[in-house]
PDB file of N, CA, C and O in Angstrom, chain B, residues numbered from 101:
ATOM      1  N   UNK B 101     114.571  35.429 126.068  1.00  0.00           N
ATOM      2  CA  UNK B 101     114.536  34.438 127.107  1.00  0.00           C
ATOM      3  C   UNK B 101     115.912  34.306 127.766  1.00  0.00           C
ATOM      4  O   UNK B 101     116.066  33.861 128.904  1.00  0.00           O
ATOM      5  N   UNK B 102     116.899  34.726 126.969  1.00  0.00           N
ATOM      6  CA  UNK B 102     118.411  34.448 127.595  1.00  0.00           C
ATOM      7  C   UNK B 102     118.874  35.840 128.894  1.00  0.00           C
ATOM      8  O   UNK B 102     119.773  36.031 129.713  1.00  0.00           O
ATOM      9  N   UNK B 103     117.753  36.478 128.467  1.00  0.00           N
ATOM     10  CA  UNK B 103     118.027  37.979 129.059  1.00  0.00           C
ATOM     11  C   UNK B 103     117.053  37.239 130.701  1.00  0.00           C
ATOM     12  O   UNK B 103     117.427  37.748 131.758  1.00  0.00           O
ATOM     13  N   UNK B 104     116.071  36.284 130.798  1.00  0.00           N
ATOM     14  CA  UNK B 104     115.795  36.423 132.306  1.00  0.00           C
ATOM     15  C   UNK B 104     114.087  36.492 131.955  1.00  0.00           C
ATOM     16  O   UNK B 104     113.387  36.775 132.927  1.00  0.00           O
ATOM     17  N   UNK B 105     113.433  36.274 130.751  1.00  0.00           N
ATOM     18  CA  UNK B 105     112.016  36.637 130.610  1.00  0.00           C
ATOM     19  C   UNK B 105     111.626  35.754 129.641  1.00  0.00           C
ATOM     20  O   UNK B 105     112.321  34.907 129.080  1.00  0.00           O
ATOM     21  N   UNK B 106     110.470  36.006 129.481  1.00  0.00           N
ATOM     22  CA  UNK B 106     109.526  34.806 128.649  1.00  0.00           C
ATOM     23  C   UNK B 106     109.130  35.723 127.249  1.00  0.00           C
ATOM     24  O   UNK B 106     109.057  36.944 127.393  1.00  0.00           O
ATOM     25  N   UNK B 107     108.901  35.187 126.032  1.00  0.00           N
ATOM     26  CA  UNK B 107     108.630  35.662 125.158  1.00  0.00           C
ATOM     27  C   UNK B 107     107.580  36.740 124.863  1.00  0.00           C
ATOM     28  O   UNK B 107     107.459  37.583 123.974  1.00  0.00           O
ATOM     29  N   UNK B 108     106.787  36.357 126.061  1.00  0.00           N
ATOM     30  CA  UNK B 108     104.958  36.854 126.297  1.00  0.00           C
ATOM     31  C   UNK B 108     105.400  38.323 126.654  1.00  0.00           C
ATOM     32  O   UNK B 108     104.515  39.177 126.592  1.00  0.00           O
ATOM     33  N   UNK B 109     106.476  38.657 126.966  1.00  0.00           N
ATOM     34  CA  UNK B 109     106.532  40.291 127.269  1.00  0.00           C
ATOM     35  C   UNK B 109     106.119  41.173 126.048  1.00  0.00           C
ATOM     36  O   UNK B 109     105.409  42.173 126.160  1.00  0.00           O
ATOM     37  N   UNK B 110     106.562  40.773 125.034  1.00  0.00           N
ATOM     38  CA  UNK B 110     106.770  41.234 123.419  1.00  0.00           C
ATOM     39  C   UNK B 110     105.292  41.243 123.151  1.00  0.00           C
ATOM     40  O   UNK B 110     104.828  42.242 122.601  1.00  0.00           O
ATOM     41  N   UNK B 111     104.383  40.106 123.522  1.00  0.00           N
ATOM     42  CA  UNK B 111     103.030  40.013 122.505  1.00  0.00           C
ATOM     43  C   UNK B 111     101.861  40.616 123.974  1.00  0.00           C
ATOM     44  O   UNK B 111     100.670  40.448 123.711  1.00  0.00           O
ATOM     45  N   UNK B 112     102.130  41.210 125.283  1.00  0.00           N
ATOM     46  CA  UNK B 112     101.313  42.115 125.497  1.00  0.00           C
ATOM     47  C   UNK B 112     101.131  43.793 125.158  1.00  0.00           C
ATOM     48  O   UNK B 112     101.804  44.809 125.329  1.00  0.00           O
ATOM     49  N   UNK B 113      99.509  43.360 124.441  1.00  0.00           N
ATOM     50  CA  UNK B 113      99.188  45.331 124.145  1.00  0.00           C
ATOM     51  C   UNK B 113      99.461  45.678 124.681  1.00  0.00           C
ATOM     52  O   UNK B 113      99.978  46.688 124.204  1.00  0.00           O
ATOM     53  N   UNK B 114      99.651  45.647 126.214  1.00  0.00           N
ATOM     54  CA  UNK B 114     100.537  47.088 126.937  1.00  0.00           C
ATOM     55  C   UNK B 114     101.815  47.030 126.404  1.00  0.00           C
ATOM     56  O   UNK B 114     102.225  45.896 126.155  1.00  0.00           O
ATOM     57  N   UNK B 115     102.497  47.900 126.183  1.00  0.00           N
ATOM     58  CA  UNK B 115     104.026  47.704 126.133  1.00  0.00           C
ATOM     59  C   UNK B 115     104.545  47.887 127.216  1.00  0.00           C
ATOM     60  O   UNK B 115     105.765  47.782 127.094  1.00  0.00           O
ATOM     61  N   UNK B 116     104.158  48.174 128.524  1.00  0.00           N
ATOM     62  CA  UNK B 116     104.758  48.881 129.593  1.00  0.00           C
ATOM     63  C   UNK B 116     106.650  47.918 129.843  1.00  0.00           C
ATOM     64  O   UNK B 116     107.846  48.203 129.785  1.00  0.00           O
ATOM     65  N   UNK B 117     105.656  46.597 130.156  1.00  0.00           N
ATOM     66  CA  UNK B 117     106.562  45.606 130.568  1.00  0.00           C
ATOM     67  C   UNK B 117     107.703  45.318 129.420  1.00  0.00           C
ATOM     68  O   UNK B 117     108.878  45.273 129.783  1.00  0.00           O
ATOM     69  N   UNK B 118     107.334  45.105 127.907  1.00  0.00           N
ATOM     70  CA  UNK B 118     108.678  45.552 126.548  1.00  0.00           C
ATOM     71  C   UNK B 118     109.334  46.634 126.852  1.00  0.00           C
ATOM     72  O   UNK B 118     110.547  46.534 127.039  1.00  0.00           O
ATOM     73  N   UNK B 119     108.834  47.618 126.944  1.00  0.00           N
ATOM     74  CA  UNK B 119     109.623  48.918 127.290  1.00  0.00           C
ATOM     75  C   UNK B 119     110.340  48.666 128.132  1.00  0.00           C
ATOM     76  O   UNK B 119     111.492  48.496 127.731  1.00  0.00           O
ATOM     77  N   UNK B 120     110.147  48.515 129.547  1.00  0.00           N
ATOM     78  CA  UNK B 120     110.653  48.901 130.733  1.00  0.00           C
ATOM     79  C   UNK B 120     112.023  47.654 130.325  1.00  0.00           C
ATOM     80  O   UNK B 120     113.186  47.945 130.604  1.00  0.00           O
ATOM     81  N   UNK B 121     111.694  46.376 129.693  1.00  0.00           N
ATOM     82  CA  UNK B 121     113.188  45.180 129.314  1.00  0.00           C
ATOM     83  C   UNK B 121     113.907  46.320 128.808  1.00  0.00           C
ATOM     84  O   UNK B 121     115.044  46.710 129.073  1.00  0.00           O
ATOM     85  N   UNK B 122     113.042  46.776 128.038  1.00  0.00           N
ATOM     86  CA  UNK B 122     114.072  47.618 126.625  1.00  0.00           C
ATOM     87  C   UNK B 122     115.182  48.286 127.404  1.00  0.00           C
ATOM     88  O   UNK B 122     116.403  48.150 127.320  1.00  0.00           O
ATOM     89  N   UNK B 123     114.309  49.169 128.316  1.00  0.00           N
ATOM     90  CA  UNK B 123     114.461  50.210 128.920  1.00  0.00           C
ATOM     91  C   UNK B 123     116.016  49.764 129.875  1.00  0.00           C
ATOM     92  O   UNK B 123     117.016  50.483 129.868  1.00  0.00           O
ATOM     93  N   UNK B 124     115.934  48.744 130.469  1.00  0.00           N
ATOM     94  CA  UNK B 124     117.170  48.172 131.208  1.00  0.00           C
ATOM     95  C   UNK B 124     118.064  47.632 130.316  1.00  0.00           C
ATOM     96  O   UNK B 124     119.120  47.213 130.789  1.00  0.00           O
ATOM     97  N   UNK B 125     117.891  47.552 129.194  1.00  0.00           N
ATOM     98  CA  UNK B 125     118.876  46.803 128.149  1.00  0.00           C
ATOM     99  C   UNK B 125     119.643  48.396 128.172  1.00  0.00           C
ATOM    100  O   UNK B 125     120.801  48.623 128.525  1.00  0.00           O
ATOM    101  N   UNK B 126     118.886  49.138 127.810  1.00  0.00           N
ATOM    102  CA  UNK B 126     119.429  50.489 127.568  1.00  0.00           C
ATOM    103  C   UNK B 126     120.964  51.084 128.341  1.00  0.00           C
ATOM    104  O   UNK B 126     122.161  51.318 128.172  1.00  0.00           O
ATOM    105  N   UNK B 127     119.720  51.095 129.374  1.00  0.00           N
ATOM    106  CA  UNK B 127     120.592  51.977 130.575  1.00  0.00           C
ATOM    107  C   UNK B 127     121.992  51.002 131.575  1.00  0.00           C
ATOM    108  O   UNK B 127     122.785  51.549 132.342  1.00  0.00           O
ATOM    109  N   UNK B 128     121.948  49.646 131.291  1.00  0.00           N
ATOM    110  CA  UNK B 128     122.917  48.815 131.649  1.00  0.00           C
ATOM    111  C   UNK B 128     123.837  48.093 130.995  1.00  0.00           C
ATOM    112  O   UNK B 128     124.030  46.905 131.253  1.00  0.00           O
ATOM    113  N   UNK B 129     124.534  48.798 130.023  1.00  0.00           N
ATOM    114  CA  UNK B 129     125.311  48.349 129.458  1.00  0.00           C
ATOM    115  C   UNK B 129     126.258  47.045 129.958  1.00  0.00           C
ATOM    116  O   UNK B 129     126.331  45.875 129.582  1.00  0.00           O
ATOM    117  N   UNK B 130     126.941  47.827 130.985  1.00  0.00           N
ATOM    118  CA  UNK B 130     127.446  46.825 131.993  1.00  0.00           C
ATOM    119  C   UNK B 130     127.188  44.944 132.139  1.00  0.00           C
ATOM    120  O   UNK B 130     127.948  44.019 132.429  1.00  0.00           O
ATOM    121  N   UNK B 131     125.716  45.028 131.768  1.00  0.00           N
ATOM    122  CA  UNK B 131     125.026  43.379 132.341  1.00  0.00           C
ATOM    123  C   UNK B 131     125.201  42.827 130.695  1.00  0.00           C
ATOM    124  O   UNK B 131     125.614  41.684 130.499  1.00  0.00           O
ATOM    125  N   UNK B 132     124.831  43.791 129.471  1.00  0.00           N
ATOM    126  CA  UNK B 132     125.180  42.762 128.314  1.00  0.00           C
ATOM    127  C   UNK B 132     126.088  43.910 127.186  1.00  0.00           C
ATOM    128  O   UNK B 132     125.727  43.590 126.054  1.00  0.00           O
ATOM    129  N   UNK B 133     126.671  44.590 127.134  1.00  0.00           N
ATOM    130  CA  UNK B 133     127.526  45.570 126.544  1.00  0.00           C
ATOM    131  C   UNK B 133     126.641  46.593 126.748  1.00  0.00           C
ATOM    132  O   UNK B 133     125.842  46.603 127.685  1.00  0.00           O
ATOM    133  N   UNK B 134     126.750  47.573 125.813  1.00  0.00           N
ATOM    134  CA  UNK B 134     126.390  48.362 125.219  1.00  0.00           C
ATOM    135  C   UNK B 134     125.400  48.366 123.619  1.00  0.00           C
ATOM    136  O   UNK B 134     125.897  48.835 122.595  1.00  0.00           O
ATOM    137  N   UNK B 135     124.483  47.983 123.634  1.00  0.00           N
ATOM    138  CA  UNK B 135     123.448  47.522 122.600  1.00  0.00           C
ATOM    139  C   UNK B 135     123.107  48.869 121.960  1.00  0.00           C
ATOM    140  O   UNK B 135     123.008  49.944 122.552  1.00  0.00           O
ATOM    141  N   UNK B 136     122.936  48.624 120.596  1.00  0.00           N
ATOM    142  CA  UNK B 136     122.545  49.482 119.837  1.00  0.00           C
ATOM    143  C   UNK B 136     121.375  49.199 119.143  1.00  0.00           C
ATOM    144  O   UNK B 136     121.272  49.593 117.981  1.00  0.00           O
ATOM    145  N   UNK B 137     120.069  48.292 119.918  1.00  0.00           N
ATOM    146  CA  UNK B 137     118.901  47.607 119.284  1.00  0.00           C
ATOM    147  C   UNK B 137     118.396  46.153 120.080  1.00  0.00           C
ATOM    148  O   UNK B 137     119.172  45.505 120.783  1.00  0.00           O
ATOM    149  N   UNK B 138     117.701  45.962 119.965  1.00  0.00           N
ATOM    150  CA  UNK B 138     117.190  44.533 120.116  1.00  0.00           C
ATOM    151  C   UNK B 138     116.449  43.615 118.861  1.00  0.00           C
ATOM    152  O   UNK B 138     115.641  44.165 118.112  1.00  0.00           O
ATOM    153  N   UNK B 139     116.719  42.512 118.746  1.00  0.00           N
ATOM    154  CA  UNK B 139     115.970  41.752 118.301  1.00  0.00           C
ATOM    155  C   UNK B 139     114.585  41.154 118.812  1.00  0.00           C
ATOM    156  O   UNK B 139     114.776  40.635 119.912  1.00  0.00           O
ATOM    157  N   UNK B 140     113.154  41.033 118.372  1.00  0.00           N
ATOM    158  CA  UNK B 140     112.704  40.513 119.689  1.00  0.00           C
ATOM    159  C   UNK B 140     111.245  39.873 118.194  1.00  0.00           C
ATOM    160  O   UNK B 140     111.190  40.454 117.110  1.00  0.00           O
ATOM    161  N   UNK B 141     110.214  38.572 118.577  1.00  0.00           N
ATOM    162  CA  UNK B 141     109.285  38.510 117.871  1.00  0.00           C
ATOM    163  C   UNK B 141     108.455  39.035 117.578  1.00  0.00           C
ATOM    164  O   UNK B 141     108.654  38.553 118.693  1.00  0.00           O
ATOM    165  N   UNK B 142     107.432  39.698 117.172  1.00  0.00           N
ATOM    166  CA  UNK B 142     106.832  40.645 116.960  1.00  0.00           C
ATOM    167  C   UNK B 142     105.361  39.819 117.325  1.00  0.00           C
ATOM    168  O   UNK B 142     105.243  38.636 117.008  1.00  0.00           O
ATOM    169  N   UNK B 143     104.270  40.555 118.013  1.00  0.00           N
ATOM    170  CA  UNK B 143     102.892  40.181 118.496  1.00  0.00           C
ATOM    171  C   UNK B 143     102.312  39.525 117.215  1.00  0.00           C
ATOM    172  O   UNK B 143     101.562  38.556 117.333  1.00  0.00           O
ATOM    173  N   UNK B 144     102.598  39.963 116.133  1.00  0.00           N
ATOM    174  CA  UNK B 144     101.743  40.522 115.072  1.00  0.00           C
ATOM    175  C   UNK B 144     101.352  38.652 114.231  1.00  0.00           C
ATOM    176  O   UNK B 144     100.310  38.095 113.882  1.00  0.00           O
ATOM    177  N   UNK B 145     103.031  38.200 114.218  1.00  0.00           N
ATOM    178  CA  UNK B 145     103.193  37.423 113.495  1.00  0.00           C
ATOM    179  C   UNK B 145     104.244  36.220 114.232  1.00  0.00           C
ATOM    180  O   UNK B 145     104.369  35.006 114.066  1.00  0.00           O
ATOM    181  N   UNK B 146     104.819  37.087 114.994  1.00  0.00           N
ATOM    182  CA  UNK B 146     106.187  36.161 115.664  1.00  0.00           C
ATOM    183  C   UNK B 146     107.239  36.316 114.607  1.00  0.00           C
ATOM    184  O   UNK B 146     108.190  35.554 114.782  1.00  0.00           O
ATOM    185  N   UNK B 147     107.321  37.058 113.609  1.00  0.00           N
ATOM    186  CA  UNK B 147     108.538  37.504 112.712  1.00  0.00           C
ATOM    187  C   UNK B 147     109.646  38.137 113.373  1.00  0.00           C
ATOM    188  O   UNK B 147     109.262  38.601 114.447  1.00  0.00           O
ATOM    189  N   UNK B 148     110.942  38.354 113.148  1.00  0.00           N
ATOM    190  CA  UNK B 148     111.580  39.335 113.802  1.00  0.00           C
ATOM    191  C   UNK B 148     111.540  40.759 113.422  1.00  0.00           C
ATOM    192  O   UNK B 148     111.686  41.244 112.300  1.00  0.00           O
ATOM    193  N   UNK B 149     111.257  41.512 114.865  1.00  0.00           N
ATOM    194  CA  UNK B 149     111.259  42.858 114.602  1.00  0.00           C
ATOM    195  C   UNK B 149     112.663  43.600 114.971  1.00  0.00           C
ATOM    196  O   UNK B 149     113.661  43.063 115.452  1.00  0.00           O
ATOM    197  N   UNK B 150     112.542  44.554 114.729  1.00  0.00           N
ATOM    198  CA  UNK B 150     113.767  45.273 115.040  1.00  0.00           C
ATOM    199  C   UNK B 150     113.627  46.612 115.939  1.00  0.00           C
ATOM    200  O   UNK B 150     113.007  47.468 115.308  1.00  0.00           O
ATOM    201  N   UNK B 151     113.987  47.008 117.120  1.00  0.00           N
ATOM    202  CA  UNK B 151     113.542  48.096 117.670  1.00  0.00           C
ATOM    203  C   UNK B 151     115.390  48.860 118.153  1.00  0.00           C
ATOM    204  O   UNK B 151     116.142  48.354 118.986  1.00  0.00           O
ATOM    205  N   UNK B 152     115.676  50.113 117.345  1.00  0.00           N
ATOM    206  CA  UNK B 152     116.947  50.603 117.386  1.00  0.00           C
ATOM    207  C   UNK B 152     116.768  51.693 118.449  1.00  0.00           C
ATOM    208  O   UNK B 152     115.821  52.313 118.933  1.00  0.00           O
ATOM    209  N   UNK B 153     118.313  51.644 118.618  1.00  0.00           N
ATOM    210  CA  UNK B 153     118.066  53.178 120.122  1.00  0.00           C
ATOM    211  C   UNK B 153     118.984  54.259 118.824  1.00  0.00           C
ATOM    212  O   UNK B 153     119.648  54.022 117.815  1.00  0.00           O
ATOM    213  N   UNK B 154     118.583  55.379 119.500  1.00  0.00           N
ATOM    214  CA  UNK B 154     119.696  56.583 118.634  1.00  0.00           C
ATOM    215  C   UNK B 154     120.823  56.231 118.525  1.00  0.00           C
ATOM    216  O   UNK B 154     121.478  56.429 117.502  1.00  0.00           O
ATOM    217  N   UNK B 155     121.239  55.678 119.495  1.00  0.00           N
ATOM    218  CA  UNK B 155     122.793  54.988 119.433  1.00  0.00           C
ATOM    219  C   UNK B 155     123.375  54.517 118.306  1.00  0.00           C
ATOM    220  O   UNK B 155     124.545  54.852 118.116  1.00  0.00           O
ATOM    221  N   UNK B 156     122.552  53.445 117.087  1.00  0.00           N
ATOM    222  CA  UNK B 156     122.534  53.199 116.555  1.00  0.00           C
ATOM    223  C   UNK B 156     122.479  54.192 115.381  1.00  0.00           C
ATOM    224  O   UNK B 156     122.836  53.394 114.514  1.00  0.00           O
ATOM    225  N   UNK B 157     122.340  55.070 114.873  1.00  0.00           N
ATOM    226  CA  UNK B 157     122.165  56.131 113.974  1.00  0.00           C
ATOM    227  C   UNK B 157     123.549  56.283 112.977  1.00  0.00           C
ATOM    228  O   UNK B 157     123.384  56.195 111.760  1.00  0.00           O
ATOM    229  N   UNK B 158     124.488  56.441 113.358  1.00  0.00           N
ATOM    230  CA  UNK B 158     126.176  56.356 113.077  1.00  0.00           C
ATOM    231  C   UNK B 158     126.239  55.253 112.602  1.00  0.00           C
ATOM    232  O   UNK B 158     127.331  55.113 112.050  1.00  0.00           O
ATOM    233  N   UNK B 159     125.587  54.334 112.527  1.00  0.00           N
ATOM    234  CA  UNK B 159     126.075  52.794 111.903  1.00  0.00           C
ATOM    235  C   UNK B 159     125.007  52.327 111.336  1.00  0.00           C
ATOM    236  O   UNK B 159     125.066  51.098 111.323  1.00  0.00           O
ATOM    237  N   UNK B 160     123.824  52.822 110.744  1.00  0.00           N
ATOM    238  CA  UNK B 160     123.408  52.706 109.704  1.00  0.00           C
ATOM    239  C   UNK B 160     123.920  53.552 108.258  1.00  0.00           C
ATOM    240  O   UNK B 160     124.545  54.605 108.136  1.00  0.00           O
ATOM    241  N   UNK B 161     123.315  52.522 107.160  1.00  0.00           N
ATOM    242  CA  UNK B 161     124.068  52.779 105.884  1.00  0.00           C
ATOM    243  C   UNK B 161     122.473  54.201 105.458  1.00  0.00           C
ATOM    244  O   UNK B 161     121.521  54.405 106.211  1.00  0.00           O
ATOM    245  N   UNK B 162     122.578  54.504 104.868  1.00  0.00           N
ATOM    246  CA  UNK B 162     121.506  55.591 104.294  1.00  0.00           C
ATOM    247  C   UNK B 162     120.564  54.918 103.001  1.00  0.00           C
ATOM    248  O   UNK B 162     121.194  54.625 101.985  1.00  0.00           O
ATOM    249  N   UNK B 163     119.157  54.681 103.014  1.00  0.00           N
ATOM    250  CA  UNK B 163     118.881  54.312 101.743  1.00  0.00           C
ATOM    251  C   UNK B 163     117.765  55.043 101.446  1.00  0.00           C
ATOM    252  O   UNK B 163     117.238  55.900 102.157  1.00  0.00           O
ATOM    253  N   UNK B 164     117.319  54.546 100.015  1.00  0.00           N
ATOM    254  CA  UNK B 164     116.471  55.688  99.514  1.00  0.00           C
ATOM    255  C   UNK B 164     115.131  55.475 100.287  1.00  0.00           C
ATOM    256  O   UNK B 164     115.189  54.368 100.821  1.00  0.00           O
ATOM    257  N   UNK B 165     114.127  56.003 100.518  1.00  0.00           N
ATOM    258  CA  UNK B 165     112.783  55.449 100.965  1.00  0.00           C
ATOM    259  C   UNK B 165     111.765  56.797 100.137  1.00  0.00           C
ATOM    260  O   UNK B 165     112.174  57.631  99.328  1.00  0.00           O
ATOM    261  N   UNK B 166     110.718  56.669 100.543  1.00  0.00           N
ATOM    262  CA  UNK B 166     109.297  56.971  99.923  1.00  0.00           C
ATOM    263  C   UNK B 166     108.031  56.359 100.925  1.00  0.00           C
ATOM    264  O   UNK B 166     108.023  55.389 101.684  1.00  0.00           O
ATOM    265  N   UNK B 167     106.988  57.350 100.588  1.00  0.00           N
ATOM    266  CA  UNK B 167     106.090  56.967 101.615  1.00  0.00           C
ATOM    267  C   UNK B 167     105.029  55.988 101.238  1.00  0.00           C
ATOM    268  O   UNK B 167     104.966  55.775 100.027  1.00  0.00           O
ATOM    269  N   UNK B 168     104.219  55.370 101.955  1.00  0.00           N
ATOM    270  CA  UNK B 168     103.274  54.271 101.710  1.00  0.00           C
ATOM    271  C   UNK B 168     102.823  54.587 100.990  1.00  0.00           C
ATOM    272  O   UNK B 168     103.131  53.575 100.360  1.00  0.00           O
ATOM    273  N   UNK B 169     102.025  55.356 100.006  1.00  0.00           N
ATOM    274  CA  UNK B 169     101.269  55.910  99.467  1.00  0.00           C
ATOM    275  C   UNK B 169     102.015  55.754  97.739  1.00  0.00           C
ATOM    276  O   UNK B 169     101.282  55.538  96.774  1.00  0.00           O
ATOM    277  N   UNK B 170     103.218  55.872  97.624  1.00  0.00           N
ATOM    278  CA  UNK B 170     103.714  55.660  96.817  1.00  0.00           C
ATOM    279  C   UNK B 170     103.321  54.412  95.513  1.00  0.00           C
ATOM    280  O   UNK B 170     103.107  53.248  95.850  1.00  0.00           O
ATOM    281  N   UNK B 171     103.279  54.744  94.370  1.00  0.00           N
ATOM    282  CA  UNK B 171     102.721  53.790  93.777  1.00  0.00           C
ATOM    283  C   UNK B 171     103.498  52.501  93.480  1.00  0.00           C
ATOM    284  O   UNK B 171     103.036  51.585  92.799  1.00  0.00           O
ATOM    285  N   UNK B 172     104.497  52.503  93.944  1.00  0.00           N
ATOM    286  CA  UNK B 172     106.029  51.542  93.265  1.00  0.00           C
ATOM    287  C   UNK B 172     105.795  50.796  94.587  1.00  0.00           C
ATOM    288  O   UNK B 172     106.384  49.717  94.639  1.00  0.00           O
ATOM    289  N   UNK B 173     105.073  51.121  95.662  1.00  0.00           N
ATOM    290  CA  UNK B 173     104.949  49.932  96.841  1.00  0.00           C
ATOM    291  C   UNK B 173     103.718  49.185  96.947  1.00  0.00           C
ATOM    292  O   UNK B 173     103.482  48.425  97.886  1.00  0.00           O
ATOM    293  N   UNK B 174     102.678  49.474  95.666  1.00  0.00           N
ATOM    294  CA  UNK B 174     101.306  49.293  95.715  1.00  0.00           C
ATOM    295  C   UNK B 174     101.151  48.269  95.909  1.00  0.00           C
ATOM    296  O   UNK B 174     100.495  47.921  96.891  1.00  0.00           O
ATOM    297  N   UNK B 175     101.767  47.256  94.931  1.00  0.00           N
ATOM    298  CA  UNK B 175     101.413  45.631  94.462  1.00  0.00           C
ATOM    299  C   UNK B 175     102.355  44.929  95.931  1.00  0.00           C
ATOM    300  O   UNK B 175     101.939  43.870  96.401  1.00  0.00           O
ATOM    301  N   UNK B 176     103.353  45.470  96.435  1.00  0.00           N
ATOM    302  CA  UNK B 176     103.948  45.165  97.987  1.00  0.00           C
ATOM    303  C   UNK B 176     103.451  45.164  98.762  1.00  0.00           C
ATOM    304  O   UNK B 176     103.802  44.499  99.737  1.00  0.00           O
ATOM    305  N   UNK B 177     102.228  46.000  98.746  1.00  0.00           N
ATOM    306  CA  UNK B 177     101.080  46.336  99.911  1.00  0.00           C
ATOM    307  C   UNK B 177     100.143  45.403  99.633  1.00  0.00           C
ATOM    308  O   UNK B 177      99.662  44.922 100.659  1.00  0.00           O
ATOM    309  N   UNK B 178      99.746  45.008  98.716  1.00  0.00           N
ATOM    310  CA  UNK B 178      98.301  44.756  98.387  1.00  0.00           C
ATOM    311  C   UNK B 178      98.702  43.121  98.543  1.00  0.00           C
ATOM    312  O   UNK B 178      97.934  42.245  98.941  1.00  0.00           O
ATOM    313  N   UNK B 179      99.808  42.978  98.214  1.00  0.00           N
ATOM    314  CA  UNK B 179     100.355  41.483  98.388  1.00  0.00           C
ATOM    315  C   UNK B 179      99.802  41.026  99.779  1.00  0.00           C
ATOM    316  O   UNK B 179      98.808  40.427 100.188  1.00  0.00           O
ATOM    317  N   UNK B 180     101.097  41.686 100.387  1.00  0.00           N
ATOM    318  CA  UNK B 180     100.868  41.570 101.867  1.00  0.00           C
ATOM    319  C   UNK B 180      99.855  41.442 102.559  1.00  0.00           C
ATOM    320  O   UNK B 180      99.740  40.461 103.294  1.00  0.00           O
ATOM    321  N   UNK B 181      98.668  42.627 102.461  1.00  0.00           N
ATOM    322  CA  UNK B 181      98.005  42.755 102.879  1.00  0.00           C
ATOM    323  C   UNK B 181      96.724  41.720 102.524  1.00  0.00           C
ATOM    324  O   UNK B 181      95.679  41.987 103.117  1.00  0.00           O
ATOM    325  N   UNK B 182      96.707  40.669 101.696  1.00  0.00           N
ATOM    326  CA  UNK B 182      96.251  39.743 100.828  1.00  0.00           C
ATOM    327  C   UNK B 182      96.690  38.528 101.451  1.00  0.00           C
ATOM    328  O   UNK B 182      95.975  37.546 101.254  1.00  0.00           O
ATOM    329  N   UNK B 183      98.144  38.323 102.461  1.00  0.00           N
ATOM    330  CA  UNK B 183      98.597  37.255 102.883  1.00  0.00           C
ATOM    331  C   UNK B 183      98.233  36.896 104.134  1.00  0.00           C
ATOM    332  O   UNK B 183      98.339  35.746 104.558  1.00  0.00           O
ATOM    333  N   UNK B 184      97.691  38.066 104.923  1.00  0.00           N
ATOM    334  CA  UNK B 184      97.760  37.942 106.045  1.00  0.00           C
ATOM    335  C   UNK B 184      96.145  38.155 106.321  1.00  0.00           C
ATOM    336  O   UNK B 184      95.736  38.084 107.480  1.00  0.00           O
ATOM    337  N   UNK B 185      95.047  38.473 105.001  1.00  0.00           N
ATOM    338  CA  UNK B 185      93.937  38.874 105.774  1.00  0.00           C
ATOM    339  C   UNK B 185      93.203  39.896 106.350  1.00  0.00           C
ATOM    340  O   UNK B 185      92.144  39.894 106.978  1.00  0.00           O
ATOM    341  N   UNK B 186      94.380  41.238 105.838  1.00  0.00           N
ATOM    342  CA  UNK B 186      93.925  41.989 106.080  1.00  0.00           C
ATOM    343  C   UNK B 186      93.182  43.035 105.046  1.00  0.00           C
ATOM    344  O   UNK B 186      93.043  42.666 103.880  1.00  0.00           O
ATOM    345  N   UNK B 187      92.726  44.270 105.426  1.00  0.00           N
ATOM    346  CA  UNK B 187      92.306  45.506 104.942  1.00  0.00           C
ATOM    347  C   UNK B 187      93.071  46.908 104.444  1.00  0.00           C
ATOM    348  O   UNK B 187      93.649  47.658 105.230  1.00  0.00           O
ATOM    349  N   UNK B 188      93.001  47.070 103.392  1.00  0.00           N
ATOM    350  CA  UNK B 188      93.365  48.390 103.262  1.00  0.00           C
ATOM    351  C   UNK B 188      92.129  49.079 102.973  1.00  0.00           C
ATOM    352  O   UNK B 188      91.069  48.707 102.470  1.00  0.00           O
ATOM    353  N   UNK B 189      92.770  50.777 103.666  1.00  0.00           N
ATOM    354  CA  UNK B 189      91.706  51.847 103.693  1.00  0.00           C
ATOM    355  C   UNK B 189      92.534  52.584 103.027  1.00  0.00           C
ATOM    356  O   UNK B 189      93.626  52.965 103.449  1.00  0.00           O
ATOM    357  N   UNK B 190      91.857  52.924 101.492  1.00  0.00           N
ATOM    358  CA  UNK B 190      92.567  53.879 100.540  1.00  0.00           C
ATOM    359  C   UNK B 190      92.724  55.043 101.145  1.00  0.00           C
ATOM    360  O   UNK B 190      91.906  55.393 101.996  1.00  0.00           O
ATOM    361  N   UNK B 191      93.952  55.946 100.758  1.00  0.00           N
ATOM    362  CA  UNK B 191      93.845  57.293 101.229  1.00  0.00           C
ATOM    363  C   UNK B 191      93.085  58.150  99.853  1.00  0.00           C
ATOM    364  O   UNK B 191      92.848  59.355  99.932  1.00  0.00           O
TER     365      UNK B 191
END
């Protein structure tokens, strides 16, 4: 909202209109530095999401990861997915 827009950009399924903010955050350094990401609410929940440009790559730390499927994220998934109402489809 401080950038000139209303929150509602973030929670339409199109992304055209998120993108295209993104998209000028990007390419105009000039109007608010040089950004390496945005913060913005997420449709889903209104949580904060995080959306990084490559820029950002050099200044992240490295950590371990593993894929969903993994059994050490099961009871993380099933939590979650238990909080909010939703479905899992086993692979």
């Amino acid at each position: 909202m401080k950038a000139g827009t209303v929150a509602a950009v973030c929670k339409d399924s199109n992304h055209r209109f998120s993108q295209d903010w993104s998209r000028f955050f990007y390419d105009n350094g000039y109007v608010y530095s040089q950004i390496d990401g945005i913060i913005f609410g997420n449709a889903h929940n209104d949580e904060d999401a995080l959306a990084l440009y490559e820029r950002a790559e050099n200044k992240l730390e490295t950590v371990d990861t593993c894929p969903l499927k993994d059994e050490a994220l099961r009871w993380e998934i099933l939590s979650t997915v238990s909080q909010f109402n939703m479905t899992v489809i086993p692979y």
